[in-house]
C-alpha positions as CSV (number, residue, x, y, z in Angstrom):
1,X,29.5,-37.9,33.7
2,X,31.3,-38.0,36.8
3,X,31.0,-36.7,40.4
4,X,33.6,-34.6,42.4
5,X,34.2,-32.2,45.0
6,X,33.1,-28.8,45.4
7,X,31.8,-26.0,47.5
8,X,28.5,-24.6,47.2
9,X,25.8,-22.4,48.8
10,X,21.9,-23.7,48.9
11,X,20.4,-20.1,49.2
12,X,21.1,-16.6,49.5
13,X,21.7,-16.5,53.2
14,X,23.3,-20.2,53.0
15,X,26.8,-20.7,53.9
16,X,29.4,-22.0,51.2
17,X,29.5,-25.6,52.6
18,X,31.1,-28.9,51.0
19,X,29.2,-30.5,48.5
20,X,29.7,-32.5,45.1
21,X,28.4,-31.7,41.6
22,X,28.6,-33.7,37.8
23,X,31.0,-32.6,35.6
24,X,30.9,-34.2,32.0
25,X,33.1,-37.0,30.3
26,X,35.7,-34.9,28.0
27,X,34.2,-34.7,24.7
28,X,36.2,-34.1,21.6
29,X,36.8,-30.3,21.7
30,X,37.0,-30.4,25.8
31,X,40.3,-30.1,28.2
32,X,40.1,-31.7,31.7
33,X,41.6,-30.0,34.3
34,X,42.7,-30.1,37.8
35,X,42.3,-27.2,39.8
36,X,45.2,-25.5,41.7
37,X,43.8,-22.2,42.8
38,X,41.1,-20.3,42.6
39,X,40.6,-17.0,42.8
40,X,37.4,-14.9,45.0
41,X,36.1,-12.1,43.1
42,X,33.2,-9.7,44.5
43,X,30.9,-10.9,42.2
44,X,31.0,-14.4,43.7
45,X,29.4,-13.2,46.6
46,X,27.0,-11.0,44.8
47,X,26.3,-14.1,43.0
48,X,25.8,-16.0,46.3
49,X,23.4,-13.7,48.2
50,X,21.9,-13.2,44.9
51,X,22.1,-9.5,45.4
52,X,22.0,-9.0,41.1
53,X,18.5,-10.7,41.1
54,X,17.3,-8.0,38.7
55,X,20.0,-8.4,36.2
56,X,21.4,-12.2,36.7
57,X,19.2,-13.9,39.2
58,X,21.2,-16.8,40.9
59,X,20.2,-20.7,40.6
60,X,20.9,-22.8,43.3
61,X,22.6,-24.6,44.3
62,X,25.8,-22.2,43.0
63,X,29.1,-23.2,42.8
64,X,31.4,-19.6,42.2
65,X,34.6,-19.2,41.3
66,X,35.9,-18.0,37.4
67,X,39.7,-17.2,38.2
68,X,40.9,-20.9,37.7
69,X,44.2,-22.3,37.2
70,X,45.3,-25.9,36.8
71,X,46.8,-28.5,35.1
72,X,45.4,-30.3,32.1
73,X,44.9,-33.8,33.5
74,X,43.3,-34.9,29.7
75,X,42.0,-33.8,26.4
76,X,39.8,-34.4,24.2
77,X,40.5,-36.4,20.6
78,X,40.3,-33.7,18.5
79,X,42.5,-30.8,20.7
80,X,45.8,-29.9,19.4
81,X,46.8,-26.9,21.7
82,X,46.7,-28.4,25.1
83,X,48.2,-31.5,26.5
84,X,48.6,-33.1,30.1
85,X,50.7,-31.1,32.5
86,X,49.6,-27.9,30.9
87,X,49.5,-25.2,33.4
88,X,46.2,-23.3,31.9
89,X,43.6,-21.0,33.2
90,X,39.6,-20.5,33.0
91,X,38.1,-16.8,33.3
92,X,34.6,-16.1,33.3
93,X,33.6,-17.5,29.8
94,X,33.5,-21.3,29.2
95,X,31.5,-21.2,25.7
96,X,29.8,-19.1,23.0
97,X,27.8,-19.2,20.2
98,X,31.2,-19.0,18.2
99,X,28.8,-17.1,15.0
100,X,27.3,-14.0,15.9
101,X,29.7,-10.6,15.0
102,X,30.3,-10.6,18.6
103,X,32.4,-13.3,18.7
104,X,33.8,-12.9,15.2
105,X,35.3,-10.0,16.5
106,X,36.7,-11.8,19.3
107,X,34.9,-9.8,22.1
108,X,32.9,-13.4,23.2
109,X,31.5,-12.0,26.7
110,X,28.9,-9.7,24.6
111,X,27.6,-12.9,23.0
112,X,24.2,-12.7,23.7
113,X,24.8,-16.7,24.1
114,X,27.6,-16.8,25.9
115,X,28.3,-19.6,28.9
116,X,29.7,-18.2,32.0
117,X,31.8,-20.2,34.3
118,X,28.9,-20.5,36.9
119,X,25.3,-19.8,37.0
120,X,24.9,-20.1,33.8
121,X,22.4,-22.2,31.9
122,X,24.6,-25.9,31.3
123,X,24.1,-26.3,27.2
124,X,25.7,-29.8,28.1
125,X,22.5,-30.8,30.0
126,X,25.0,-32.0,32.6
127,X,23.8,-29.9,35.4
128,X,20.8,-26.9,35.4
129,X,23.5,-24.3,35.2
130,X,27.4,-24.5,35.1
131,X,29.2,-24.8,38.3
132,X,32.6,-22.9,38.3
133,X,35.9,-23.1,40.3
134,X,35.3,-24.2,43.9
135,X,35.8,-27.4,42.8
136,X,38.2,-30.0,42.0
137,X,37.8,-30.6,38.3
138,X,36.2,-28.6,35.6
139,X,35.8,-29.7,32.0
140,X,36.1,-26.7,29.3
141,X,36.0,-26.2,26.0
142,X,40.0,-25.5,24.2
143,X,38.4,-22.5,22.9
144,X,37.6,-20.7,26.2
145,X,40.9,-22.7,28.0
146,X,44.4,-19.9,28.2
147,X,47.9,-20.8,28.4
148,X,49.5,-19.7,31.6
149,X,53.1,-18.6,31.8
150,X,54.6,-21.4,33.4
151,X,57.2,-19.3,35.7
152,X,54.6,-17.0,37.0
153,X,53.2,-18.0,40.4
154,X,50.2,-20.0,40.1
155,X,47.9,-18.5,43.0
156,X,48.6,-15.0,41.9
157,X,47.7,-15.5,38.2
158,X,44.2,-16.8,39.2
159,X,43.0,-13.2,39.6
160,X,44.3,-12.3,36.6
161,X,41.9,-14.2,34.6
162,X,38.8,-11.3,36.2
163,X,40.8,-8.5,38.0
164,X,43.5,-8.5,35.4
165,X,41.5,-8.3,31.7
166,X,39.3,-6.0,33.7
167,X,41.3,-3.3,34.1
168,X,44.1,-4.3,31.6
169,X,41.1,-4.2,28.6
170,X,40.4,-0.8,29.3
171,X,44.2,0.8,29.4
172,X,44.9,-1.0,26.5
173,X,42.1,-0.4,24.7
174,X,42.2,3.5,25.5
175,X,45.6,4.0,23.1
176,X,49.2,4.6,23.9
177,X,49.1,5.7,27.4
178,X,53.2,6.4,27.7
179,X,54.2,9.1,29.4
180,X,50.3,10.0,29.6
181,X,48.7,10.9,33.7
182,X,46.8,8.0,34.4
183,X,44.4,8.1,37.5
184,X,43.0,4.7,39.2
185,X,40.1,5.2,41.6
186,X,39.9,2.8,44.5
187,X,42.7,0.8,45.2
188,X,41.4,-2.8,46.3
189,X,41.4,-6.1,44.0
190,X,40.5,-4.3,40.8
191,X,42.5,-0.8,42.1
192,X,45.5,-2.9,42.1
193,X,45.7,-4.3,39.1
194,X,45.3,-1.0,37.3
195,X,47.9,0.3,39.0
196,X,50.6,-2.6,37.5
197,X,49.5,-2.0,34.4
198,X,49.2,1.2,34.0
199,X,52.9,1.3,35.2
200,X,53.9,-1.1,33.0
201,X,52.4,0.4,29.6
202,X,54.6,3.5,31.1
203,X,52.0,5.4,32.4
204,X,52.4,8.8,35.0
205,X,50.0,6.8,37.6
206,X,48.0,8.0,40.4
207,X,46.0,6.8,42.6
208,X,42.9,8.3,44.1
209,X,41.6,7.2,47.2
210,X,39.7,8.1,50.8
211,X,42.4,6.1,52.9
212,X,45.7,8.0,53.4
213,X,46.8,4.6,54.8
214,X,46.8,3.3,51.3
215,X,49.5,5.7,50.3
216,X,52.8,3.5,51.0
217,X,50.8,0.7,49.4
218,X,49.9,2.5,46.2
219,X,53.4,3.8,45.7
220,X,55.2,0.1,46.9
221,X,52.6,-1.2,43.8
222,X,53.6,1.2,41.0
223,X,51.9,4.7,41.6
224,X,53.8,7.9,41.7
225,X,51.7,9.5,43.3
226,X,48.5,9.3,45.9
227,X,45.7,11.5,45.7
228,X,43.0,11.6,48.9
229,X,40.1,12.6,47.4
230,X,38.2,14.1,50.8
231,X,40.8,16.3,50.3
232,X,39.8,19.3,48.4
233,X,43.1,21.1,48.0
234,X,44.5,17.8,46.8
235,X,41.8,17.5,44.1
236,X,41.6,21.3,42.7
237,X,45.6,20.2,42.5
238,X,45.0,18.2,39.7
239,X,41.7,19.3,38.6
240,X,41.9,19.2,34.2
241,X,45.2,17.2,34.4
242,X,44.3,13.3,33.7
243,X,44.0,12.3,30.1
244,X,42.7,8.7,31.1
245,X,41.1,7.6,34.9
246,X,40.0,3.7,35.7
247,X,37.2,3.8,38.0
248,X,37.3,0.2,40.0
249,X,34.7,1.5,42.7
250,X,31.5,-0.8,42.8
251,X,29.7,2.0,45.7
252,X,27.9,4.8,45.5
253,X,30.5,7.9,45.1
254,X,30.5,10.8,43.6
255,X,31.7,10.2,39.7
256,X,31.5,14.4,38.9
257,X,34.4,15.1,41.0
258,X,36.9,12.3,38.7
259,X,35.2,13.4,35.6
260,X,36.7,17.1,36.9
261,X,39.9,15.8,37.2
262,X,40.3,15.2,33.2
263,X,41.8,17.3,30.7
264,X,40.6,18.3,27.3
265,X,39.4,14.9,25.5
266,X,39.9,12.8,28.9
267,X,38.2,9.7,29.2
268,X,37.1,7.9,32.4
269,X,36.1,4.3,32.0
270,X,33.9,2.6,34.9
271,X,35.1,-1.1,35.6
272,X,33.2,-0.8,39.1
273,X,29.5,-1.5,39.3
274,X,27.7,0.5,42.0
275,X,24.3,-1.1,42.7
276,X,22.3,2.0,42.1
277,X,22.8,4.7,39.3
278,X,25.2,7.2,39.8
279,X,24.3,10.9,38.9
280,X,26.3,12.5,36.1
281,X,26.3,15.9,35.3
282,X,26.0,16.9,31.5
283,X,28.2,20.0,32.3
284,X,31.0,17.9,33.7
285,X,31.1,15.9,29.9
286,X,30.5,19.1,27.9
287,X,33.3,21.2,28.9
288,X,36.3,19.3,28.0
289,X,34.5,17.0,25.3
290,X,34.8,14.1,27.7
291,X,33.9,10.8,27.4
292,X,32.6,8.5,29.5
293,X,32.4,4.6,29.1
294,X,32.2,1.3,30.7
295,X,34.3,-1.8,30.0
296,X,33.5,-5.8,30.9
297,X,36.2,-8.0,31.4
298,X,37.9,-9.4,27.8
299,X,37.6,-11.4,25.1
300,X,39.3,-15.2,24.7
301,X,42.0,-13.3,22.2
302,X,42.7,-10.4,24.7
303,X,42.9,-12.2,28.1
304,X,45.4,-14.4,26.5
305,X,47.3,-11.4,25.6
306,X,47.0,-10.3,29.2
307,X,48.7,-13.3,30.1
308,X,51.3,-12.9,28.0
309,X,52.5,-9.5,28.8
310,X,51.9,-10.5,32.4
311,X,54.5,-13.3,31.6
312,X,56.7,-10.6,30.0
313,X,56.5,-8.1,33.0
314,X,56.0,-11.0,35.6
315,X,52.9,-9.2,36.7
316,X,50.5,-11.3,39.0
317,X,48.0,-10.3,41.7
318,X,48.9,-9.3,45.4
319,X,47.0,-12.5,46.7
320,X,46.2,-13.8,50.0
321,X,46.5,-17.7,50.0
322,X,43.8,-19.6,51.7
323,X,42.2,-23.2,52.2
324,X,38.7,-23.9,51.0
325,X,37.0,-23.7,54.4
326,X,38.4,-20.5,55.3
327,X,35.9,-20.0,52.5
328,X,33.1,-18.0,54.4
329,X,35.3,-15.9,56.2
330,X,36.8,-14.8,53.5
331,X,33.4,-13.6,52.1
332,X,33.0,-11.8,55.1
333,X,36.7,-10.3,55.2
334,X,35.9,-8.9,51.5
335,X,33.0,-7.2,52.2
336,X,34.9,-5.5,55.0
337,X,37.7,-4.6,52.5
338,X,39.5,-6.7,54.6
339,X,42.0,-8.1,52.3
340,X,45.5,-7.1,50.3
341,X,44.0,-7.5,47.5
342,X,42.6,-10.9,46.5
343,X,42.1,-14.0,47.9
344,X,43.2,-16.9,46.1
345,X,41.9,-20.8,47.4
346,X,44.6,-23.4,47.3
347,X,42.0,-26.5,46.0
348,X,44.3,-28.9,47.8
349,X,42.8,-28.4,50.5
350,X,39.4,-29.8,49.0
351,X,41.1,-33.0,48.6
352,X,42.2,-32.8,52.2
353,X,38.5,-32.1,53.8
C-alpha cells in the first residue's frame, strides 16, 4: 500500500479539500496509472452532498471522480494488454464478480457485485470504500482499464468514459438510426453528447430545449434543428414525428409532452434521473404502441467500442479545463448549469498544490 494525493469531502455540507488516501501495491491482474484529467459529472456532487442517500448512501470521507484518463506508469506480472506510456481510461466500474449472466453478457454495471470507481465497498481491504479520480494515482484491474485513442485530446475524452457510453449505449442500442428523426431533450453534459452521436450514426437530430439561446449551440454541435419546448406551436409541429428521443434531463419535467412527440412504435429512453417520480400517462404509451425505457451507462465491451468510434469520428466532449482547486466552484457553476458542457480537472495541478 502506498499513500498519495487526492481531494475529498468529510461530509455532506463539507467542501472538497486536499487530502491523501491508500491506494494498493499492483497485484498481478492490476494497471497503475497516472492521472491526466478527470472529468466532473453530476453525480459526483450528488454523491458528495449525499443527496441519493435512499438509493446509494455516501461513505466518507469520498473521493469522486469516474471519467479518468492517464498513463499506465506499471502493470502487473500477469497483464498482457497494457504497458507503460499507455494512454488509458477508467469509467465508473473498476471490478465485478466476472460470473453471474450479467457480466457474461458483458453488461458488468448490472452486476449485483459490481465495484464502482468511488464509494464503493474496497474488496481489496485497502480503504472502507474505493476512492475514484481526484487523485493522483489509481490502481485498476486490466479488465475494467480502456484503451484510449491516442490522437484524441486527453481532457475531452475524460467525459466520454460517463457522458459518452451514457447516451452513445442507448442510440446504439435502439437499431439503425440513419436517416431516422432523432430528438435529444436537454442540451447540457449528457445533451451534448447525444447530439454528436446521433449525428454521427446519421441521424435527422433535434434538439429540444427551454433556452432559445441554446439554438446556435445545438446547431454549431450537430443538430438540424432546435425545438423550444414552451413553445406550443413548435411542439404540435412535430407532434408523432420522432422515431427515437434521448431524454438527458435529471429535473422534474413533464415526460407526456416528449412521449407526444413520437410516431408509431417510437421509443423514448430516460438517461436523466429526476429525484422524484415523474407522472406518465398510460394514454400517451397506448396510442402509438410506445415504449418507454431507461438505460445506465455501458458495459466494459461497449465503452471500449465508444472509444473506438469516437477515435474514428474524433468525437470528444465540449470541456472546460480546470485546476483541482477551482474544484468547488465548479460544483457550484454545475448546479447553476453554468458550464459548456463538462468540466474536465487537469491533475497536474495536484502535484503543484
Amino acid at each position: 500500500m502506498y499513500i498519495t494525493k487526492a481531494y475529498s469531502a468529510a461530509g455532506s455540507t463539507s467542501p472538497l479539500v486536499p487530502d491523501t488516501i491508500p491506494r494498493r501495491e499492483t497485484t498481478a491482474h492490476d494497471v497503475a496509472i497516472e492521472i491526466l484529467y478527470c472529468g466532473i459529472c453530476h453525480s459526483d456532487l450528488h454523491t458528495v452532498r449525499n443527496e441519493w442517500s435512499s438509493v446509494m448512501p455516501t461513505v466518507y470521507p469520498v473521493v469522486p471522480g469516474h471519467e479518468i484518463v492517464g498513463r499506465v506508469s506499471g502493470v502487473g506480472s500477469a497483464v498482457t494488454g497494457f504497458r507503460p506510456g499507455d494512454l488509458v481510461g477508467v469509467g465508473c466500474l473498476v471490478d465485478s464478480d466476472h460470473d453471474c449472466p450479467s457480466c457474461n453478457h458483458h453488461v458488468e454495471q448490472f452486476c449485483r457485485n459490481a465495484t464502482f470507481t468511488y464509494n464503493s465497498p474496497d474488496k481489496h481491504g485497502t480503504a472502507p470504500v474505493t476512492y475514484g479520480g481526484y487523485s493522483e494515482r489509481i490502481v485498476v484491474d486490466e479488465r475494467f482499464v480502456l484503451r484510449v485513442p491516442p490522437h484524441l485530446d486527453p481532457a475531452g475524452v475524460a467525459p466520454l468514459l460517463c457522458a459518452g457510453i451514457t447516451t452513445y449505449s442507448p442510440i446504439k442500442r435502439w437499431g439503425d438510426i440513419k436517416g431516422k428523426k432523432v430528438g435529444v431533450v436537454g442540451l447540457g453534459g449528457l445533451g451534448h453528447m447525444g447530439v454528436k452521436f446521433a449525428r454521427a450514426f446519421g441521424a435527422h437530430v433535434a434538439v429540444f430545449t427551454t433556452s432559445p439561446q441554446k439554438m446556435a449551440d445545438a446547431l454549431r454541435l450537430g443538430a438540424d434543428a432546435v425545438i423550444v419546448s414552451t413553445d406550443k406551436a413548435q411542439m404540435k409541429a412535430h407532434a408523432g414525428s420522432f422515431d427515437f428521443i434521448l431524454d438527458t434531463i435529471a429535473a422534474d419535467h413533464d415526460i407526456n409532452a416528449y412521449l407526444g412527440m413520437l410516431g408509431l412504435d417510437g421509443e423514448l429512453t430516460l438517461v436523466g434521473a429526476p429525484e422524484t417520480p415523474l407522472q406518465v400517462s398510460a394514454f400517451a404509451l397506448i396510442f402509438g404502441r410506445k415504449r418507454l425505457s431507461g438505460s445506465l451507462i455501458g458495459g466494459i465491451k461497449e465503452t471500449q467500442e465508444m472509444l473506438d468510434f469516437c477515435g474514428a469520428h474524433d468525437i470528444t466532449a465540449d470541456v472546460e479545463v480546470i485546476p483541482i482547486q477551482r474544484v468547488n466552484e465548479a460544483y457550484e457553476r454545475l448546479v447553476r448549469s453554468d458550464v459548456k458542457y463538462r468540466f474536465s480537472i487537469d491533475m497536474a495541478s495536484l502535484k503543484a498544490g
